[in-house]
VMD Tcl script that builds the backbone (N, CA, C; Angstrom):
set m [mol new atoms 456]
animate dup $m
set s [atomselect $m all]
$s set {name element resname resid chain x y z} {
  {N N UNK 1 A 0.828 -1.193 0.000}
  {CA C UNK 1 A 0.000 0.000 0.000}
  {C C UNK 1 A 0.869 1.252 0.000}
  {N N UNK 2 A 2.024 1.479 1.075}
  {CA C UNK 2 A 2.802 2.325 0.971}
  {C C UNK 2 A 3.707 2.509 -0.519}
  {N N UNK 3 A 4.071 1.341 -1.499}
  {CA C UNK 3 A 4.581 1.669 -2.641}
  {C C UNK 3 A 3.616 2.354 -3.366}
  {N N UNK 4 A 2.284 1.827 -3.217}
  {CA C UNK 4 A 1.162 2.624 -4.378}
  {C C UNK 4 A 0.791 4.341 -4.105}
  {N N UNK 5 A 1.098 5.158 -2.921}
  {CA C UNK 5 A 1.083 5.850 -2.469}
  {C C UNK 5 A 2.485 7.118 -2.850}
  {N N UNK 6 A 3.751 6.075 -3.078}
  {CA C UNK 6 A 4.844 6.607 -3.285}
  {C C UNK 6 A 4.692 6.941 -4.814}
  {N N UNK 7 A 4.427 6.048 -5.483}
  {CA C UNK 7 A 3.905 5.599 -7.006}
  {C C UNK 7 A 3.000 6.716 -7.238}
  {N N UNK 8 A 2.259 7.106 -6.727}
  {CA C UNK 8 A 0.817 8.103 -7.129}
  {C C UNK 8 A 1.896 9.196 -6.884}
  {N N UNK 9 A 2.701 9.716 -5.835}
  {CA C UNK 9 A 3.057 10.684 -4.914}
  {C C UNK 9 A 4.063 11.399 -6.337}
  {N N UNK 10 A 4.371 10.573 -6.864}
  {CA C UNK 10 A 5.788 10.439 -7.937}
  {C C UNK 10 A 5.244 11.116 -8.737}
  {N N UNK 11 A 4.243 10.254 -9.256}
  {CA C UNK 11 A 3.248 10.615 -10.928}
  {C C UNK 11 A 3.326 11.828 -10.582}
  {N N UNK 12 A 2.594 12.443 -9.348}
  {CA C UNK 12 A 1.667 14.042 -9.235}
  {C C UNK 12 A 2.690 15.111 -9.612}
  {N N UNK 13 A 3.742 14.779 -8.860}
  {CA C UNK 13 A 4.848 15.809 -8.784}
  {C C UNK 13 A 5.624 15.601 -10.286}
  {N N UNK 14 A 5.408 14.443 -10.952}
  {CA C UNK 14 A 6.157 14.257 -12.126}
  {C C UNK 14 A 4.803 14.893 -12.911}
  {N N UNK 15 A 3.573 15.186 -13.086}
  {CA C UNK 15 A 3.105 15.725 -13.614}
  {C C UNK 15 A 2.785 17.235 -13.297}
  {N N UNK 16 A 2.881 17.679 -12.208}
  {CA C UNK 16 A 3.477 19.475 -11.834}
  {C C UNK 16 A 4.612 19.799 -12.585}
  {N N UNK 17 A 5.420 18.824 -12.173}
  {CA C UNK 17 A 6.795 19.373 -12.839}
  {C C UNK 17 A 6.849 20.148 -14.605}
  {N N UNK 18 A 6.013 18.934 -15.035}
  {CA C UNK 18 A 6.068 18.850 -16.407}
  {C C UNK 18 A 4.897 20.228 -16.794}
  {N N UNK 19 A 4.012 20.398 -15.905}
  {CA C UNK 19 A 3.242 21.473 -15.951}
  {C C UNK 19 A 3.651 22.825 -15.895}
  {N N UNK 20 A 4.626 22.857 -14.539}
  {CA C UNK 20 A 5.638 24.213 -14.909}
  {C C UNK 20 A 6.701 24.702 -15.916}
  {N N UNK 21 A 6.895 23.325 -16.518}
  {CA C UNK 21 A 7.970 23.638 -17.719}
  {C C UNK 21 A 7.455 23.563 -18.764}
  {N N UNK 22 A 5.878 23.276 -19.171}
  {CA C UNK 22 A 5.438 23.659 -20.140}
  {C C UNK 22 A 4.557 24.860 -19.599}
  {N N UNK 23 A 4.163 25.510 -18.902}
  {CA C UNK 23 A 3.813 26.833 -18.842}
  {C C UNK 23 A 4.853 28.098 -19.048}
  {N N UNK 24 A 6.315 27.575 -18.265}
  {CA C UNK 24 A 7.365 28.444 -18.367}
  {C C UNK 24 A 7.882 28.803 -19.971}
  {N N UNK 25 A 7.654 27.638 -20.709}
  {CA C UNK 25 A 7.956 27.567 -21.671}
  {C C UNK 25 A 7.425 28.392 -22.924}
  {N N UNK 26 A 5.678 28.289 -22.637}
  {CA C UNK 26 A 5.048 29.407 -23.450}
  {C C UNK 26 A 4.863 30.839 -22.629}
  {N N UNK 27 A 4.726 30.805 -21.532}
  {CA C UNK 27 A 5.258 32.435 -21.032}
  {C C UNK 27 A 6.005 32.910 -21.752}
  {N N UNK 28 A 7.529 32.038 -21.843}
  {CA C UNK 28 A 8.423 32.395 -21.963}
  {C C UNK 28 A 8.446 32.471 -23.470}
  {N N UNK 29 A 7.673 32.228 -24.739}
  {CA C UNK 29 A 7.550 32.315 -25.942}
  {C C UNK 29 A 6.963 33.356 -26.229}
  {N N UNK 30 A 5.658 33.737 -25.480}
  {CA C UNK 30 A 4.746 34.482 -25.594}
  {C C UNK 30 A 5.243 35.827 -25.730}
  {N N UNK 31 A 6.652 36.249 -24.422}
  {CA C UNK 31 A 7.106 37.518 -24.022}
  {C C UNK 31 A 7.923 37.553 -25.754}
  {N N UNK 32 A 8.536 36.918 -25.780}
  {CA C UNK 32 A 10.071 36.597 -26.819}
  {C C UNK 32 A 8.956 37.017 -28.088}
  {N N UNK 33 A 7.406 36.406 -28.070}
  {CA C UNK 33 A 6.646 36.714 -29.625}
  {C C UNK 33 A 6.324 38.310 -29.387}
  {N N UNK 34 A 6.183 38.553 -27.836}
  {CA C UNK 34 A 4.958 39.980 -27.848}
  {C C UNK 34 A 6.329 41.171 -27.810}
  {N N UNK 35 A 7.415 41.023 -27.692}
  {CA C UNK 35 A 8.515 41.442 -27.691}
  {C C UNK 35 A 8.899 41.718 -29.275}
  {N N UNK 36 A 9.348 40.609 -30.052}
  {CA C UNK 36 A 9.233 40.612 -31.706}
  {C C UNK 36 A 8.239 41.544 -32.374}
  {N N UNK 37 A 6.943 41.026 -31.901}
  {CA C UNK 37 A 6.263 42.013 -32.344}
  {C C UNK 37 A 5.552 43.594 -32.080}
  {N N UNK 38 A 6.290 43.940 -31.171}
  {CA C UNK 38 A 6.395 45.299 -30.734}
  {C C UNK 38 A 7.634 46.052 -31.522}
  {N N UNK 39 A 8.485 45.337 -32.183}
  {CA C UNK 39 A 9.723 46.072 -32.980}
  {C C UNK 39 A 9.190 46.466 -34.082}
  {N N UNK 40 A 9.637 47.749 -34.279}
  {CA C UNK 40 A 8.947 48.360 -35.415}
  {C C UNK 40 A 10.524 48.965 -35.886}
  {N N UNK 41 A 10.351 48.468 -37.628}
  {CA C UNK 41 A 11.508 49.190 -38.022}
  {C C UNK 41 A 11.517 50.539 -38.327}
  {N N UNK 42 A 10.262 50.666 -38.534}
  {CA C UNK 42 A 9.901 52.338 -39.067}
  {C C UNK 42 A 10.582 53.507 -38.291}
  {N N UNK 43 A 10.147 52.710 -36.683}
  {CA C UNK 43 A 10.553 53.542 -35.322}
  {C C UNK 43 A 12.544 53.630 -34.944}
  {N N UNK 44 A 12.772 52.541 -35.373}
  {CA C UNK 44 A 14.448 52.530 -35.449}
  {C C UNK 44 A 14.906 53.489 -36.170}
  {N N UNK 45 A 14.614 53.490 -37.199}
  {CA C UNK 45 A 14.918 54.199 -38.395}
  {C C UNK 45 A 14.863 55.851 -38.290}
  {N N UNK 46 A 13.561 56.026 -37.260}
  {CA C UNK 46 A 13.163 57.407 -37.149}
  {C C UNK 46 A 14.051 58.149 -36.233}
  {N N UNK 47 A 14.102 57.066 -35.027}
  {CA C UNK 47 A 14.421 57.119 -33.803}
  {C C UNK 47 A 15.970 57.617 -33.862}
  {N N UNK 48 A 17.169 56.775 -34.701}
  {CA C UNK 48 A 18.307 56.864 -35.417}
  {C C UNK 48 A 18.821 58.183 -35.771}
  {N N UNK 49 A 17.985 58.865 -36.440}
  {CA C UNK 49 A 17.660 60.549 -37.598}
  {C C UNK 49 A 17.669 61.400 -36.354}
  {N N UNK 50 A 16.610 60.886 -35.936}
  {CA C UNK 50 A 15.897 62.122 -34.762}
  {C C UNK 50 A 16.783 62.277 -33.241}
  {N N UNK 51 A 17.503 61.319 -33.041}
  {CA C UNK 51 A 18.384 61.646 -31.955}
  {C C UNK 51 A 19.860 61.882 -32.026}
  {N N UNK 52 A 20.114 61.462 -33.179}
  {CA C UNK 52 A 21.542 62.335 -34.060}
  {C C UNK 52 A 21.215 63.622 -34.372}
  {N N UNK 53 A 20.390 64.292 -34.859}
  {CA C UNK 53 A 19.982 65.496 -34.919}
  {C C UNK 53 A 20.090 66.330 -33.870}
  {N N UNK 54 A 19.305 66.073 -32.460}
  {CA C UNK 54 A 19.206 66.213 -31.162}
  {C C UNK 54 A 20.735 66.310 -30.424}
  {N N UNK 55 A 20.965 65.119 -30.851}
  {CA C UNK 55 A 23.087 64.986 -30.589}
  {C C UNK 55 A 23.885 66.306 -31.558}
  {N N UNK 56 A 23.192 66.849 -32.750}
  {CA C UNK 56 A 24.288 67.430 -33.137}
  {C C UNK 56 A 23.754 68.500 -33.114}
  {N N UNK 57 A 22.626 68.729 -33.070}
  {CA C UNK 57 A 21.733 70.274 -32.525}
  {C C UNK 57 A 21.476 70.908 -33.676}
  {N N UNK 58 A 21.541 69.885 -34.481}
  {CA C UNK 58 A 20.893 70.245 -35.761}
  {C C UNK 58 A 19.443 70.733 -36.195}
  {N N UNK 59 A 18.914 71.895 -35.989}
  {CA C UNK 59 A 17.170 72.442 -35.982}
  {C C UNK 59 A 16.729 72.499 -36.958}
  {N N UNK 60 A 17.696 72.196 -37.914}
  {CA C UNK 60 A 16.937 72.929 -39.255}
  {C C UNK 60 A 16.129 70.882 -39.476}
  {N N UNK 61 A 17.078 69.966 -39.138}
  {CA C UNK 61 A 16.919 68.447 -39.540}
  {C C UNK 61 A 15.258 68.390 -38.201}
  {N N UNK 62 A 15.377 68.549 -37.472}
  {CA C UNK 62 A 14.695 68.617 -36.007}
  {C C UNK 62 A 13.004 69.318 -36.573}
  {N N UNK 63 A 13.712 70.435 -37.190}
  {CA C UNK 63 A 12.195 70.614 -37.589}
  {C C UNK 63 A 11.328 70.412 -38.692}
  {N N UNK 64 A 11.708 69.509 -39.241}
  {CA C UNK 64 A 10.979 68.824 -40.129}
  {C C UNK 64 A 10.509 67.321 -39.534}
  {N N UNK 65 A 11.196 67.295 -38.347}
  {CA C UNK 65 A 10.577 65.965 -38.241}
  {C C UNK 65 A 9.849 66.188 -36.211}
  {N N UNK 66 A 9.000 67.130 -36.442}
  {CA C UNK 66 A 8.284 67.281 -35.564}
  {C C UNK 66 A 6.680 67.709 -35.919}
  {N N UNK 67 A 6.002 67.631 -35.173}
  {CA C UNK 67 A 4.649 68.191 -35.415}
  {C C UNK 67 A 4.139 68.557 -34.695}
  {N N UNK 68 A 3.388 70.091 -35.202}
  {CA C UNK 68 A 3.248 71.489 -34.651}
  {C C UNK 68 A 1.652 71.194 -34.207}
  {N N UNK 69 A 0.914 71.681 -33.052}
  {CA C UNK 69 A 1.856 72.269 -32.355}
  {C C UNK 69 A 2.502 70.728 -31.357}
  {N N UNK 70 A 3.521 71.047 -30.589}
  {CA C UNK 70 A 4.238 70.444 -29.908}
  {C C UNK 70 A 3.278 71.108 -28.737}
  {N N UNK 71 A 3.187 70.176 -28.054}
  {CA C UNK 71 A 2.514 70.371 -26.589}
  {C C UNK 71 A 3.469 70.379 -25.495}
  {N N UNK 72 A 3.956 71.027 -25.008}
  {CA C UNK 72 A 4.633 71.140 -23.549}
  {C C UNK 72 A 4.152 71.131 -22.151}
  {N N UNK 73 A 5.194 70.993 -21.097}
  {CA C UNK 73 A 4.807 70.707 -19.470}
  {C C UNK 73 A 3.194 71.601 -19.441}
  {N N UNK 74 A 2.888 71.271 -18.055}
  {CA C UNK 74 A 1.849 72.075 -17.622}
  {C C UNK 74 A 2.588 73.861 -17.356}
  {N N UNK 75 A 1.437 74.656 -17.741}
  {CA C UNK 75 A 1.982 76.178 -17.611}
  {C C UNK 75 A 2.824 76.445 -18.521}
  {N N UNK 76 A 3.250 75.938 -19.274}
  {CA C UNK 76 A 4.175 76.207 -20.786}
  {C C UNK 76 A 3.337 76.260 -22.115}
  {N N UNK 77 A 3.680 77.254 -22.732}
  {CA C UNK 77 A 2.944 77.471 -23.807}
  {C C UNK 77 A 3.628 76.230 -25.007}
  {N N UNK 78 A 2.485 75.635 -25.882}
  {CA C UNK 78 A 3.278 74.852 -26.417}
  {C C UNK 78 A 3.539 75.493 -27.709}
  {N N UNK 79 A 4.598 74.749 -28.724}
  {CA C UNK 79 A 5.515 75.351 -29.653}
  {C C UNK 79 A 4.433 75.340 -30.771}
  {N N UNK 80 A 3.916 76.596 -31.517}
  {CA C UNK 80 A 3.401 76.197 -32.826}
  {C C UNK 80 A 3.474 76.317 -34.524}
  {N N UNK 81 A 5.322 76.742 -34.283}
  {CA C UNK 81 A 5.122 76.813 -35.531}
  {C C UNK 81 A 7.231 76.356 -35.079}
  {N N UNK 82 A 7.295 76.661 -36.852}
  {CA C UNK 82 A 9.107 76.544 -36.744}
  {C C UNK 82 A 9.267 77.440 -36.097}
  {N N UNK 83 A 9.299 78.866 -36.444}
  {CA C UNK 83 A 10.105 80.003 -35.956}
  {C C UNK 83 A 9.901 79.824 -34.290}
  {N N UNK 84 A 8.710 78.971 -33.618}
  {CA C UNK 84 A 8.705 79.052 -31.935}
  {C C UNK 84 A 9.894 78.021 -31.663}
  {N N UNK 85 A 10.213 77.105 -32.442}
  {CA C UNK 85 A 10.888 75.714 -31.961}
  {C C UNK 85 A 11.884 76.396 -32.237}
  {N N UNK 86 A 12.833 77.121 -33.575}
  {CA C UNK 86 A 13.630 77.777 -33.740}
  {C C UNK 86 A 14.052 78.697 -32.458}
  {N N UNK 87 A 13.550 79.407 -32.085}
  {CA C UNK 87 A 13.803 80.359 -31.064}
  {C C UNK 87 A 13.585 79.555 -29.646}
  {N N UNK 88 A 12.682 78.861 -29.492}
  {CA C UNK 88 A 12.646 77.754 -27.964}
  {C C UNK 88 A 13.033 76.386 -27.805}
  {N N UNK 89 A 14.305 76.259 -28.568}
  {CA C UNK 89 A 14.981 75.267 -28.900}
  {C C UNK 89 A 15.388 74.251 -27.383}
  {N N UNK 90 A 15.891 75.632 -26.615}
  {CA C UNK 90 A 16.241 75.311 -25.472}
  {C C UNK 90 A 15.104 74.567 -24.222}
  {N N UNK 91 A 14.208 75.310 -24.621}
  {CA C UNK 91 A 12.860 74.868 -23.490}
  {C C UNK 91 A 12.750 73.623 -23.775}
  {N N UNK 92 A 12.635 72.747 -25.160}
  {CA C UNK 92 A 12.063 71.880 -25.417}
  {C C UNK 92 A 13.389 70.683 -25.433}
  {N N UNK 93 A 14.219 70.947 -25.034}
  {CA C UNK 93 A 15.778 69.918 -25.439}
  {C C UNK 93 A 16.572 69.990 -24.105}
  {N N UNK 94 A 16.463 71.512 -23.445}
  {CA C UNK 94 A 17.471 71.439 -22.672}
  {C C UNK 94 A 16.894 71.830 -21.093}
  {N N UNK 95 A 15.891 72.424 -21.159}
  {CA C UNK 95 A 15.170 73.133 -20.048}
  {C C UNK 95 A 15.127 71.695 -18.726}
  {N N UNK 96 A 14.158 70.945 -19.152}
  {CA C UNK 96 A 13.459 69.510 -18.424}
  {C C UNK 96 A 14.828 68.818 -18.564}
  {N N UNK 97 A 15.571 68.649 -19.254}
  {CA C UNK 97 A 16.437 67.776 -19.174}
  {C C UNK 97 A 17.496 67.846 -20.076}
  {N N UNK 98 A 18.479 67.231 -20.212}
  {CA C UNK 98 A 19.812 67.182 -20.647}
  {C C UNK 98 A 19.305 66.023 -22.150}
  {N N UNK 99 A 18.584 66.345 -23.359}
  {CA C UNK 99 A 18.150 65.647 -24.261}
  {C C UNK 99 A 19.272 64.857 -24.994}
  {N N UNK 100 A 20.308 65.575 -25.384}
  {CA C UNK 100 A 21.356 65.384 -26.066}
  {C C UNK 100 A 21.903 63.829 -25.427}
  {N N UNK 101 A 22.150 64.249 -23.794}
  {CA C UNK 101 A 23.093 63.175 -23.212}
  {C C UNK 101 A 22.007 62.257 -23.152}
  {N N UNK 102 A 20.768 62.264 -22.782}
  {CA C UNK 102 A 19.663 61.512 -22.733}
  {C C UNK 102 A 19.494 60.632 -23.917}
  {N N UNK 103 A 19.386 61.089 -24.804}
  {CA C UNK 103 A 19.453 60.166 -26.157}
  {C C UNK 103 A 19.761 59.569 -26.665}
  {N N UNK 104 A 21.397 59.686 -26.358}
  {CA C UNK 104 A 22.228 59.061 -26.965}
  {C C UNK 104 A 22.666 57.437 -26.391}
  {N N UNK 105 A 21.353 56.965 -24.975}
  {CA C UNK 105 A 21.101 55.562 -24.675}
  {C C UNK 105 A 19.957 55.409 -24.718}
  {N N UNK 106 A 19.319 56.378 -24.986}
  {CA C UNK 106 A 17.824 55.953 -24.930}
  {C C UNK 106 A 16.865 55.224 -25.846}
  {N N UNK 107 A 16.229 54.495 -25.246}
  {CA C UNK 107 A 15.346 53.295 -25.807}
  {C C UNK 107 A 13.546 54.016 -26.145}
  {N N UNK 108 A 13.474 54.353 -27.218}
  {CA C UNK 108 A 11.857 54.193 -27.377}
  {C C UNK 108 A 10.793 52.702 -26.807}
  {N N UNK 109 A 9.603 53.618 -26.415}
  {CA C UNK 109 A 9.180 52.392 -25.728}
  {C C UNK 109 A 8.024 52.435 -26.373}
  {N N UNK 110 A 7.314 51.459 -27.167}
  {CA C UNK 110 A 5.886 51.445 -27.979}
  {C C UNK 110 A 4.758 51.521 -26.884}
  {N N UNK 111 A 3.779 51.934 -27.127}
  {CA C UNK 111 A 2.750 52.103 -26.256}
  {C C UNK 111 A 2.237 51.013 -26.652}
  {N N UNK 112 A 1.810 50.289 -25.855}
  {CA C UNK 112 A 0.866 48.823 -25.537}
  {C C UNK 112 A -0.266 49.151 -26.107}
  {N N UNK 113 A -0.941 50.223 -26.389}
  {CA C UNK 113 A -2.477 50.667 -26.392}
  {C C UNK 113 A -2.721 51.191 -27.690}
  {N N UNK 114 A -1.475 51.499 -28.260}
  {CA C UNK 114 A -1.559 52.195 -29.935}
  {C C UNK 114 A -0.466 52.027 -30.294}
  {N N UNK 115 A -0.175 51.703 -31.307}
  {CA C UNK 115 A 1.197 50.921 -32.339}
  {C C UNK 115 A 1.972 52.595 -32.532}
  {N N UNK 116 A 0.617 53.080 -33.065}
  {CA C UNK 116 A 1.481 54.442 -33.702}
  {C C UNK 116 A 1.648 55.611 -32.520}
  {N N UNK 117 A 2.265 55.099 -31.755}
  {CA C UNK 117 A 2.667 56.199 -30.404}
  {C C UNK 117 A 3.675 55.656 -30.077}
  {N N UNK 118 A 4.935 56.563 -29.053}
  {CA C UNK 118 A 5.804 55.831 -27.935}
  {C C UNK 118 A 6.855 57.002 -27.570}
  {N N UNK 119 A 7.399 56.602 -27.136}
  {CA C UNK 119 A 8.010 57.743 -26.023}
  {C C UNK 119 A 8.845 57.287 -25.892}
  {N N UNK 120 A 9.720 58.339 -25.131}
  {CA C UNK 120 A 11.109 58.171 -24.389}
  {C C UNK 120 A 11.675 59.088 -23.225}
  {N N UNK 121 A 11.786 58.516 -22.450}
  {CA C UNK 121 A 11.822 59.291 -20.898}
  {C C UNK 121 A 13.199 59.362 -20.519}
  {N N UNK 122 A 13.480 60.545 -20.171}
  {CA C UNK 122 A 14.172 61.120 -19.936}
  {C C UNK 122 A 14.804 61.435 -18.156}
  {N N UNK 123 A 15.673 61.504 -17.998}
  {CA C UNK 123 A 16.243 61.997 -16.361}
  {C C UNK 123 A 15.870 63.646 -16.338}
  {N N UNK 124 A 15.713 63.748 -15.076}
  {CA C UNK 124 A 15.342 65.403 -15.029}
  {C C UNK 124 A 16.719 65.811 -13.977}
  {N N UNK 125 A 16.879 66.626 -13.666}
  {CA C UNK 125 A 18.419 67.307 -13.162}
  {C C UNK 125 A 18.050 66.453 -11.546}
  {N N UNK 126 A 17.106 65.616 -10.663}
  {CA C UNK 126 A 17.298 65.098 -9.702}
  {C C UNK 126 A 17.626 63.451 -9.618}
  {N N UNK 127 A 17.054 63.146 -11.109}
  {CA C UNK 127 A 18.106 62.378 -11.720}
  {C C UNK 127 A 16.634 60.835 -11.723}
  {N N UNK 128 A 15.729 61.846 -11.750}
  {CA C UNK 128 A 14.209 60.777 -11.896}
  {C C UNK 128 A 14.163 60.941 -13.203}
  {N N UNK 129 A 13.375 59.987 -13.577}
  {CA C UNK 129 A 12.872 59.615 -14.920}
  {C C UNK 129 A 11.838 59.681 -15.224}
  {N N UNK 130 A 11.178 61.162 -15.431}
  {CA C UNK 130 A 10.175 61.864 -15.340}
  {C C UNK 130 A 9.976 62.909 -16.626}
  {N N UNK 131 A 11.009 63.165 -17.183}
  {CA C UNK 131 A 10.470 63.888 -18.965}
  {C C UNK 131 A 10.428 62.843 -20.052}
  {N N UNK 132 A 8.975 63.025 -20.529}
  {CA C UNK 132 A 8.976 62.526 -21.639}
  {C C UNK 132 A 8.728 62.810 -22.596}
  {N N UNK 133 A 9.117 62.350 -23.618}
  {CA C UNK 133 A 8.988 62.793 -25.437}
  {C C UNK 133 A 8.285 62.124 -25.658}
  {N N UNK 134 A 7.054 62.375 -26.560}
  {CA C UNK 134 A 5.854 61.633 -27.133}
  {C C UNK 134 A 5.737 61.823 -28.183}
  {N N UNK 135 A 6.071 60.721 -29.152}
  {CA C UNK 135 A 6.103 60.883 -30.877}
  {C C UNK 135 A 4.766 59.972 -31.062}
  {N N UNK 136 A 4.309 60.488 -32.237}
  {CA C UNK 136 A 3.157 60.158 -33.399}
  {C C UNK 136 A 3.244 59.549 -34.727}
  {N N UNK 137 A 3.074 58.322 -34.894}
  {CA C UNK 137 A 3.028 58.426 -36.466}
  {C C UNK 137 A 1.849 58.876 -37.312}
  {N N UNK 138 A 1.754 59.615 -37.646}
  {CA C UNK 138 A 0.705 59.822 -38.471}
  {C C UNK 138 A 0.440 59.912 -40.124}
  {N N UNK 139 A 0.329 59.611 -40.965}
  {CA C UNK 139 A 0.343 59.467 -42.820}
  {C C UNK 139 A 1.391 58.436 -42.830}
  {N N UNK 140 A 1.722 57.655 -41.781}
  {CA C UNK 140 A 2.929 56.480 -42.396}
  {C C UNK 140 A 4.597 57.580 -41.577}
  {N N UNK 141 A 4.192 58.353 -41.196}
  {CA C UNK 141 A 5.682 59.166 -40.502}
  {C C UNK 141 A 5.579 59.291 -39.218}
  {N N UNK 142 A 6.607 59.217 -38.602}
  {CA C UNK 142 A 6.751 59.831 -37.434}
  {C C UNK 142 A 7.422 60.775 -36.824}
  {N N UNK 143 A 6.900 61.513 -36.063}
  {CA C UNK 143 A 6.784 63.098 -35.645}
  {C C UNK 143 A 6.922 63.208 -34.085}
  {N N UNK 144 A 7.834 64.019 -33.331}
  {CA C UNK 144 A 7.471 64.363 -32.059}
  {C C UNK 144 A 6.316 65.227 -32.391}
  {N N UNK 145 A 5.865 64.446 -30.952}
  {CA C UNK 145 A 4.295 65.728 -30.515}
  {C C UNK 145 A 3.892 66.248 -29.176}
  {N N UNK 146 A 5.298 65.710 -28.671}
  {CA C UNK 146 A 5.157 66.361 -27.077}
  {C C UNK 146 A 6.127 66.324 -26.162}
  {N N UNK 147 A 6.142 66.989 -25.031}
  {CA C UNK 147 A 7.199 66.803 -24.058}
  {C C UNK 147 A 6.308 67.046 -22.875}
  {N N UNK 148 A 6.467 65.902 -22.274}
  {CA C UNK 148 A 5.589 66.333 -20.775}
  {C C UNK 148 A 6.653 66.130 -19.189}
  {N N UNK 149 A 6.508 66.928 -18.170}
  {CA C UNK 149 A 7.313 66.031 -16.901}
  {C C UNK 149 A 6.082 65.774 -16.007}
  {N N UNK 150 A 6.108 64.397 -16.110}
  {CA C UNK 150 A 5.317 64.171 -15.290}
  {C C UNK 150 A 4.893 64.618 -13.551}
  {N N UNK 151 A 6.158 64.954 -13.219}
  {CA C UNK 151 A 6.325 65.810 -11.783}
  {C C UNK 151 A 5.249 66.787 -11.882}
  {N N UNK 152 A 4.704 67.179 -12.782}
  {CA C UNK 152 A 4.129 68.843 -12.740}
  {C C UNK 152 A 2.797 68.729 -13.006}
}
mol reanalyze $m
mol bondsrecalc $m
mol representation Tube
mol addrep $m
């Protein structure tokens, strides 16, 4: 009686076992598929342009690949044309945060909720990760369309 007990005791745990390593297994596919398919080359590509630009402070490249108006923090007027981004270059790159040094590791992150959105957050001078850039694709392009700190 005690072997049939050991025997059952075996199976159960030999069938848990096999239960966690086939659950771990498609978790673990699922992230690796929902991961794959969150890469967008469009966004590399953009992402590439638009933060070399940013790195070399290039405005004239910068403003063609934004879209007006640009919405800023709370209590900030946002940018609506070139000649505002031209002249408030600084508010929108350097004010909230250090964009340049920021960029040049920074990872776009797709929004879970809309393909054609995603962001990239930024350190603010206390060294939180609280400014963010909010790009748009819209006609097949993508465009910054915002800067928010969430602190405010």
């Amino acid at each position: 009686m005690n072997g049939k007990r050991d025997t059952r005791s075996m199976r159960r745990k030999s069938i848990s076992l096999a239960a966690v390593i086939c659950l771990s297994v498609f978790t673990t596919s699922v992230c690796l598929g929902a991961t794959a398919a969150q890469t967008d080359p469009s966004i590399d590509a953009f992402w590439t342009k638009f933060k070399s630009a940013v790195i070399k402070n290039d405005k004239e490249t910068i403003a063609t690949m934004v879209q007006f108006p640009i919405a800023m923090p709370y209590g900030v007027a946002a940018i609506r044309t070139k000649a505002q981004l031209l002249r408030r270059y600084r508010d929108l790159f350097n004010q909230q945060t250090d964009a340049a040094k920021c960029f040049a590791d920074a990872k776009p992150e797709i929004d879970s909720a809309n393909k054609n959105r995603f962001t990239v957050a930024c350190k603010d001078a206390a060294g939180n990760e609280v400014v963010i850039y909010g790009f748009v694709r819209t006609r097949g392009v993508w465009k910054l369309k915002s800067l928010d700190n969430i602190n405010e």
